[in-house]
Each structure stands twice: as C-alpha cells, then as structure tokens.
N, C-alpha and C positions, 0 to 999 in steps of 0.2 A: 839857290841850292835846294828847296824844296820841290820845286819843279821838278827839278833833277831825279831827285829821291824817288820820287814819285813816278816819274819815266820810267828807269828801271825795275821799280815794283811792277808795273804795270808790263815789262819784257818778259821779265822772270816769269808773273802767272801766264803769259802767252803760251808760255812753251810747257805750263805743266796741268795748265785746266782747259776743255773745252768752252766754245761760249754758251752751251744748253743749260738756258735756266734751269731755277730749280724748285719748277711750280711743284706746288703741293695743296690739298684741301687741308686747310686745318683751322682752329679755332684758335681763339687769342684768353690767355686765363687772366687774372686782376688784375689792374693798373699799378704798378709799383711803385716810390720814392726811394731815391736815392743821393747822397752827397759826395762827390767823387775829391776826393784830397791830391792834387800832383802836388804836395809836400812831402806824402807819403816815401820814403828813403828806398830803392829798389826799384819805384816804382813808375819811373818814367819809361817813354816811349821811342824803340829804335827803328827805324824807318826799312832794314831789312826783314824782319822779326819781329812787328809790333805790339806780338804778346811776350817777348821773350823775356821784357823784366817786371812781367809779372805787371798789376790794371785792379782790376774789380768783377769780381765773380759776382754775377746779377742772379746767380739761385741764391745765394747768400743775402745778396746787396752790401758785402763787406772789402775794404783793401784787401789785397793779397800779392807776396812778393813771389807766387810760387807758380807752376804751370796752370793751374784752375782758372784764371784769368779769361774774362768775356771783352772785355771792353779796356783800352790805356788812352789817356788823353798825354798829350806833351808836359813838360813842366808849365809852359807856357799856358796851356787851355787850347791852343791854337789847332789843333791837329788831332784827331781819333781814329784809332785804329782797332780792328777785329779779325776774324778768322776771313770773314767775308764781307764788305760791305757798301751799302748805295746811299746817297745823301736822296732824298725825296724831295727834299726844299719843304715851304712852308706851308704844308699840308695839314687838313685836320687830323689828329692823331687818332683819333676815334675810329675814321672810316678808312684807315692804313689797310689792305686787304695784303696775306702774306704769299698770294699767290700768286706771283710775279718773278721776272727774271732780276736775281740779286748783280749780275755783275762779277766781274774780276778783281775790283779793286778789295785793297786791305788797311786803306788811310785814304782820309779824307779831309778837306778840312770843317773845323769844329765850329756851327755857328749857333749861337743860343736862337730859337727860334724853330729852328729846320729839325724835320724827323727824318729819323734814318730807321736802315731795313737791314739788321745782322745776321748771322747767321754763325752760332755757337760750335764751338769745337766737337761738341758732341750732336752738330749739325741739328740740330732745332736750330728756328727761325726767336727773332726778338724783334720786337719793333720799340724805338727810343727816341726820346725830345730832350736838346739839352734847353731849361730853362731860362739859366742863368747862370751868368759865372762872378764870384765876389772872391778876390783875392788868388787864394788856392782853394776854392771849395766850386764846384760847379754844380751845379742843383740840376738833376736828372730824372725823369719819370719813361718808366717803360711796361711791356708787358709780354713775357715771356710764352712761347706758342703753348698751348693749352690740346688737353688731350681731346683728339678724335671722340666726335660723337659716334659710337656705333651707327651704322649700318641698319636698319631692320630687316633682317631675313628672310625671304618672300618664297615660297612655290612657283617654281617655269613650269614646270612640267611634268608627267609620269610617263611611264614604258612599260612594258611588258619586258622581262626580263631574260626568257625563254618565250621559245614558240609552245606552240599544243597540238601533239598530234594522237593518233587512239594509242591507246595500251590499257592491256589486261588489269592494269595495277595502278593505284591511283597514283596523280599526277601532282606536283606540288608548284604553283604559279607563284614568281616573285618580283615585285617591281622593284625600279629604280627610279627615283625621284630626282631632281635638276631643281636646283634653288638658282636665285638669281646670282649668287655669286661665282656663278656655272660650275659649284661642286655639284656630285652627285652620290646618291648616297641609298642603299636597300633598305626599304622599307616591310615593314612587317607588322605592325600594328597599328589598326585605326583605319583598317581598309574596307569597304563595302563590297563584297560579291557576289555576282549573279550572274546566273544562268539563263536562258534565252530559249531553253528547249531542254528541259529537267528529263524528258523519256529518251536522250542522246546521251546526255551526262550531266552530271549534278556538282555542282561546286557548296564547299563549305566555307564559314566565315576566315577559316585561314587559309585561302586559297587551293585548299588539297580539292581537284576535278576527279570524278571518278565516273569511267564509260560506263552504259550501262549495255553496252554491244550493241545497240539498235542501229539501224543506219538512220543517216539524216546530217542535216547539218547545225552547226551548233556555236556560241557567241558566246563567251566568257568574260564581263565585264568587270573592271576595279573603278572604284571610285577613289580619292581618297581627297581630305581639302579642298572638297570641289574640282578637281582636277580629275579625268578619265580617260581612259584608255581600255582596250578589247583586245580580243586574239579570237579569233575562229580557226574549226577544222570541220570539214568532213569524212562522216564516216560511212567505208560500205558495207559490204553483205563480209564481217569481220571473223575469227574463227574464233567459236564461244566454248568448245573445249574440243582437247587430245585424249584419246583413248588409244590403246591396244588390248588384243586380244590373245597378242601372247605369255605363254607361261615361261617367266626362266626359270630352268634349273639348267645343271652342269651336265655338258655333253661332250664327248669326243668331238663331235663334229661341229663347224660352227654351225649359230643357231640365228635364222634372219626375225630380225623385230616387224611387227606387221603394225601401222598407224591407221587409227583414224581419225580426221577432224569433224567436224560438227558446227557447220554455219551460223550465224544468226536467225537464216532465214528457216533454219532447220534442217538442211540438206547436209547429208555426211558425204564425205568422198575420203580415198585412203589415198593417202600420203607417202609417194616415191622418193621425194625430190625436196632441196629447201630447210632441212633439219641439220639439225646442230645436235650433233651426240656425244656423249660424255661418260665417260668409267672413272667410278672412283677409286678404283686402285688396279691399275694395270698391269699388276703383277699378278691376280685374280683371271682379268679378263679384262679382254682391249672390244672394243668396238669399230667398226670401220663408217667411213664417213658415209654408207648405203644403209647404216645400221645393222650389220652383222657382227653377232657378239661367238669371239673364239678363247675358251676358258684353256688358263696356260696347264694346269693343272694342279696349280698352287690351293691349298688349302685359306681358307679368309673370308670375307663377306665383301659384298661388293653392293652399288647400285649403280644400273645403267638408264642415265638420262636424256631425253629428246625432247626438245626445245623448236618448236614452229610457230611462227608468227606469234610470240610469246606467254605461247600456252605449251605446261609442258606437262609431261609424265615419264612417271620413273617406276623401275624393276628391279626388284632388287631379291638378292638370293646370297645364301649361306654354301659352300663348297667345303665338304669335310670327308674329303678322302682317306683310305688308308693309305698311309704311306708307310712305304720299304723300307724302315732303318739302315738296309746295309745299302742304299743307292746311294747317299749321300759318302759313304767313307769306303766305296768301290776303290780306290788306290791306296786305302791301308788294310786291305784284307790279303789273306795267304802267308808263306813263310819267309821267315827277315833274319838274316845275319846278323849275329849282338857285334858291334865293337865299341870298347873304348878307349877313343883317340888318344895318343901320347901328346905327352905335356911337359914342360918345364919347369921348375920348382925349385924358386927361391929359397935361400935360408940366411937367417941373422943370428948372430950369437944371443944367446939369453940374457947375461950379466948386461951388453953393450948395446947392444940394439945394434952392433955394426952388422954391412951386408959380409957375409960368409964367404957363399959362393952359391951356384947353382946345376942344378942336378937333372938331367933330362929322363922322366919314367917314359919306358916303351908301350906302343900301342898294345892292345891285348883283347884278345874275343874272351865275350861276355854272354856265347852259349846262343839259342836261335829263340824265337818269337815267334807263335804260328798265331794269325787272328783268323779265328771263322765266323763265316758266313751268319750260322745259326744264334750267332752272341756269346761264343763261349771263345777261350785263350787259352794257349801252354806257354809257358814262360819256362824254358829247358825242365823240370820234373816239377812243376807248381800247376796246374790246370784252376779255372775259374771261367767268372762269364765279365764279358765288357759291356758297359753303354754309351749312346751319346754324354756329350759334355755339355753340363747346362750354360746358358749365356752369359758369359763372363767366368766362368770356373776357371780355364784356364788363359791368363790374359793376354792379348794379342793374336792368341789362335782358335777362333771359334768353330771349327773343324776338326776338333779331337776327340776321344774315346777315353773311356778312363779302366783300364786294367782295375776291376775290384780286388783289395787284399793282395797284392802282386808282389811286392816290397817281401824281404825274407822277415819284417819287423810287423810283417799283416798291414802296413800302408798301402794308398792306392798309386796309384801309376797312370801318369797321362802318357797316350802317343797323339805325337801330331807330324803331319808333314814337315821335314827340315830343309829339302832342295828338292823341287820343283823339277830341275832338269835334268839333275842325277835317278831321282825315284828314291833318296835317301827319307827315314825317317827320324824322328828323335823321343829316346824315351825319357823319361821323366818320374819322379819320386815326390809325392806329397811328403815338404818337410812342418805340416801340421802349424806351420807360423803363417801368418799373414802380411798383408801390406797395408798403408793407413785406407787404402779404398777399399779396403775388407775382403780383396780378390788372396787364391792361395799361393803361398811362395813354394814355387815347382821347382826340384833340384836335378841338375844337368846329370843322365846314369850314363845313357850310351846312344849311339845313331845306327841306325838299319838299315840293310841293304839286301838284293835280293843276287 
C-alpha cells in the first residue's frame, strides 16, 4: 500500500513539476536539535498532502497542527514527508552540499541514520538527520539554508560616455562604469583627468574640456580605480569669432546682414552660406534664411541672431514709429445710423410673482453717430473727442474707441464692431460698476449702420 501511495505521489509531481534541479549557492546557518512527537494529535502524515495535517516548523523547531509545517513524520516513525524531498543515505551531515538536484519526491521513507535534503515551503533548502527514534519522539538535527555571503563588488570597466568633438563652449565628459555584476552605473566623482595637448584644449578635474581654437590633435584621458579610458579629436583651422559690420536700424526696405568670420589661423573670410538666423519677435522683423532682415513696421525691440559654426552674433534694434491712431479703427470711422433693436418684455405681477404676460417694444432710431478722423465725435447734438480703448477696458473687444462724456449722464461710451459682415457697429454706455476681474460693465445702448 505504500508503494502504491507513493507511485501516485510521484505521477501527480510528473505532471505538475519539471525535473530541473534546484541548484543554488548558498551557505548552511547552525546545526539545530530537535524532538519530533507523532503523538502530537493533528499531527500525522497523509500520503496525498504530507504537510496537510500539520508536522513540525524547523524555524521554530516546534509541533504545529497548522499550514507552517516543514517536515511530518507518520504515526509510525516510518515515513517523512516535505514540500520537496531526497533521502541522501548515510552521508556525513557536515559536508551535505545544498547544491544539488532535490528531486520530485515529497515522502520517503524515514530511517535514523540517513540525511535528507528538504526544501521548505518558502522554498529555502534544509538539510536533516534523523538520529533516533524512542517511542513517539524521534531525535532530529538539522540546519536551515543560511544567508548568502555578499558578493564583493569589483570594477570591469569605464567608457567614455559621450564622444568629443570641437566647440566654442566647454565640453562636459562623463563616464560609465561596468562592475562585475555587469550593472552599470555614471560616474562623477573620484576621476583623474588629463589632457595630452593643454595648447588644443584643457580638461578640468570634473571633466569640463574646453578648446582653445588651435588646431591639432588632442587625447582626453579618465582614470578612475585604476581603470582608463580616452576619447580623442581633432581640430582644424576652426572659426575663432563672427563679426558684422552692419548697422540695424528700421527700414522700408529690407536690410541684408553682412558676416564675417575670423579663423584660428587668423584669416577672415565673409560668410554667404551655412548660418542659422534667428528674430526674436517676428512681428518686429523676420529675417530670411540668406540673412535679410524686413521690419513689418510694428513698433518693439527686436534682436537678430546668426549662429556659424557656433560662434554667434547678434543686432539688435528698437523700432518706435509714429503710428496713425485712426489706421487701426479705419471701419469705425464716418457717419452711423443710431437704432435700437425691438425687444420683448416680460412682466410678473408684484404681490405674486406670477408670469403676467408679455409685451413687445418696437424698434426705434436713436439719432446718427459721426466718428472723425481727426479724434473728435457728434453723437446727434453732443460733439466731443474719442480715443483708443486701453487693454482690457472693454472686455472681449479690444478694438474699441471710447466716446468721452457721450452718455446724456456725462458717462463714457464704448463703440466696437458688432457684425463683421453686415459693417453693423455697437454702442455702449459705461454703467460705472465693475466685474470681479476689475474690467468695466458696458451697457447694451444701440447698433450702427451706415
């Protein structure tokens, strides 16, 4: 019948374990004593599940009827069973090495003398000797897999982590370090560096290179840990600065930028071809990719930058035109039909709050609107002068004029464009209240037309 038992345990792990051992390096911690009780109640062993009613938890070294359970021996003594485990026969217990293929099996039988090779539910290794068996007590010594000795961490190797090639501006070099455990990891401090030609370019102790324009060739070396590594470049006859000799200021016409470069070896030549131009506000003045700067006529500050073989220079200029008030509000200037639009007009009784009925008021002209040119208004027999509207004064339409004192109450009066496609405009009454963004609340008067 045991046979038997044991047949089947050994089908079942067929089909649910591979046979790949489950070699490991690991060390073995103290030799342990223990007395194993099959009197203990719960506590015997079933040949499908040999931890299932609960054995002896060997971190403890105590009974236990519960799933913690490392080891069950039969009522008998005769049989031991684990998560995993090999009979080694009668072996020194000392030189047990745990790194070996454990096996399929999960019962075995139990003979005082023979050491076995377990392997716990929380899959660490044990190795165990049953002593002796008297009665119900079986006299066991073991030793639980012991923690990994670190590793010591060693230096493979360094690299250069970037190349190096010339530029105007210093250069910032970074290695990568390779340890044996083939991470890798940037280094930064504890590096040795040196240069190989100080009149090409010069390295500092944090690896910042900096050219010094000469030509020639040049060797950048790190040490670090005793481990080295290098990068070289060379350099030619390089461009040691950009000048122009033009003047910007604001022109009708565009205005071409003239370059010159200036070699190392000291030869100037002017520059066509190969620049990178740049305007800082385009709405000032754009530049073209030949370097020709055309000013829109916007009023601003600008600078226009050229960038070659990266040495660069910049122009930069103030544009402060007079500008024509009335270009900007050309389609609200001349004379405008007043109307105001009819509307419909709810009512509620007072006492009830109920709805009434409602009333429709008819459209009605509200007299003409002349805006001139020169900054002055007639508002039908009221004359005054109008200005732009500062930013944000009237919200949503930053394109208005403000009728000064226009209001028969001496308020001012915004117009602004009201339909685009009609040519309608819309006037407006400063009602002296505000809104919580502090802009003013404008009240709807009438709309114009011509």
């Amino acid at each position: 019948m045991k046979f038997l038992s044991r047949l089947l345990i050994l089908l079942l792990f067929l089909q649910c374990f591979s046979l790949n051992g489950l070699a490991s390096t690991f060390t073995w911690g103290p030799t342990k004593q223990a007395n194993y009780d099959t009197s203990v109640p719960g506590t015997g062993i079933f040949w499908s599940d040999p931890l299932g009613q609960g054995g002896m938890n060997l971190a403890t070294g105590k009974m236990t009827t519960g799933k913690d359970g490392d080891i069950a021996f039969s009522l008998d003594g005769s049989d031991l069973g684990a998560t995993l485990i090999k009979d080694l026969g009668e072996v020194d217990f000392n030189s047990v090495d745990g790194n070996q293929n454990i096996g399929i099996l999960t019962m075995v039988d139990a003979i005082p003398g023979h050491v076995y090779l377990i392997k716990r539910a929380n899959s660490t290794m044990v190795k165990l000797k049953i002593i002796q068996q008297e009665n119900s007590l079986i006299s066991i010594e073991y030793a639980l897999q012991g923690v990994p000795k670190p590793v010591p961490l060693t230096l493979s190797s360094i690299k250069m982590a970037n190349g190096l090639q010339y530029s105007p501006s210093p250069v910032t070099l970074k290695i990568i370090a390779t340890y044996s455990n083939k991470t890798n990891q940037v280094v930064k401090d504890a590096i040795t560096w040196k240069s190989n030609n100080p009149n090409v370019a010069k390295v500092t102790s944090k690896g910042v290179v900096t050219f010094t324009s000469k030509p020639g060739k040049v060797t950048i070396t790190a040490t670090y840990q005793g481990k080295t590594t290098s990068v070289s470049t060379t350099v030619g006859n390089v461009v040691k600065s950009l000048t122009t000799s033009t003047k910007l200021t604001y022109q009708t016409k565009p205005v071409p930028i003239a370059l010159t470069a200036t070699y190392a070896d000291g030869k100037k030549k002017a520059i066509k071809s190969g620049v990178v131009w740049k305007s800082s506000d385009t709405k000032v003045a754009k530049v073209s990719s030949t370097g020709v700067v055309t000013f829109t006529g916007q009023n601003g500050n600008v600078t226009i930058t050229a960038t070659y073989q990266g040495r660069t220079v910049s122009l930069k200029t103030t544009v402060a035109l007079k500008q024509d008030p009335t270009k900007q509000f050309a389609s609200l200037l001349g004379k405008w039909k007043l109307w105001i639009p009819g509307a419909m007009l709810e009512y509620f009784y007072k006492d009830t709050g109920k709805y009434a009925g409602i009333v429709y008021t008819p459209g009605a002209s509200n007299g003409t609107l002349t805006i001139n040119k020169d900054g002055t208004y007639q508002l039908n027999d009221k004359k005054g002068k109008w200005r732009a509207a500062s930013k944000g004064e009237v919200f949503n339409h930053p394109n208005s004029i403000i009728l000064t004192k226009a209001s028969q109450d001496g308020h001012d009066m915004a117009v602004t464009a009201h339909d685009s496609k009609k040519g309608y405009i819309k006037l407006m009454w400063d009602s002296k209240g505000k809104y919580t963004d502090g802009s003013k609340i404008w009240i709807y008067s009438s709309e114009g037309y011509k």
